[in-house]
C-alpha positions, 0 to 999 in steps of 0.5 A, spaced: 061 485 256 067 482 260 070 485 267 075 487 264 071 491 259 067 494 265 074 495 269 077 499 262 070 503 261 068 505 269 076 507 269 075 513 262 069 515 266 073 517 271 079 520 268 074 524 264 070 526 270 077 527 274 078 532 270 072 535 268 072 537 276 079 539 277 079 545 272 080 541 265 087 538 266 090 533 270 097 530 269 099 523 269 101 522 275 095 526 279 090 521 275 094 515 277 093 518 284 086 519 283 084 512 280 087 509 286 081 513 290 076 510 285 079 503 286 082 502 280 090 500 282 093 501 275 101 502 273 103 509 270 104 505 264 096 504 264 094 510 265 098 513 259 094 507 254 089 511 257 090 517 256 093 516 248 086 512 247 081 518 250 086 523 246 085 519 240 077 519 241 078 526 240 076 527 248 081 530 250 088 534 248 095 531 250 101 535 252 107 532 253 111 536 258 118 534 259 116 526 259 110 527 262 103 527 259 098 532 262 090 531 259 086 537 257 079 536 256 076 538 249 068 539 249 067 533 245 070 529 252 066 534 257 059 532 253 062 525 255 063 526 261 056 530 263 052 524 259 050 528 254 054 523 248 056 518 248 063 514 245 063 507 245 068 504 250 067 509 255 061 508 261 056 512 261 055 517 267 048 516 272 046 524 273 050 526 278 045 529 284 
């Protein structure tokens, strides 16, 4: 695996787990905000690649409102988030604690 892989994967993670932790719907642009937190300086554009490539691993539910997209997290995503499963292409979690 390259670092840009290691980037993308760590990146989902903590979209997944940002949302998890934010009551399980987050937009955009509060996303993009929290994976700048994380050290992960991406554009808007990059986080809805994002956001449409969990949606299509069936771990999180897209709205779009009036343009912007907010991510909804489905219980396959919340056992991704937990470790509990595991989906190619995201980082597993280490046990939070």
């Amino acid at each position: 695996m390259n670092f840009k892989e290691l980037t993308r994967n760590d990146m989902r993670l903590a979209m997944l787990r940002s949302i998890q932790d934010d009551g399980y719907a987050l937009n955009e642009s509060v996303l993009q905000s929290v994976l700048k937190l994380y050290g992960h300086n991406v554009s808007r554009d990059q986080v809805r690649t994002q956001i449409r490539w969990l949606e299509e691993q069936g771990l999180v539910s897209v709205e779009d409102v009036s343009g912007i997209l907010v991510a909804k997290l489905t219980g396959r995503g919340v056992d991704v988030a937990n470790g509990s499963a595991v989906v190619d292409g995201v980082k597993r979690p280490r046990p939070r604690g």
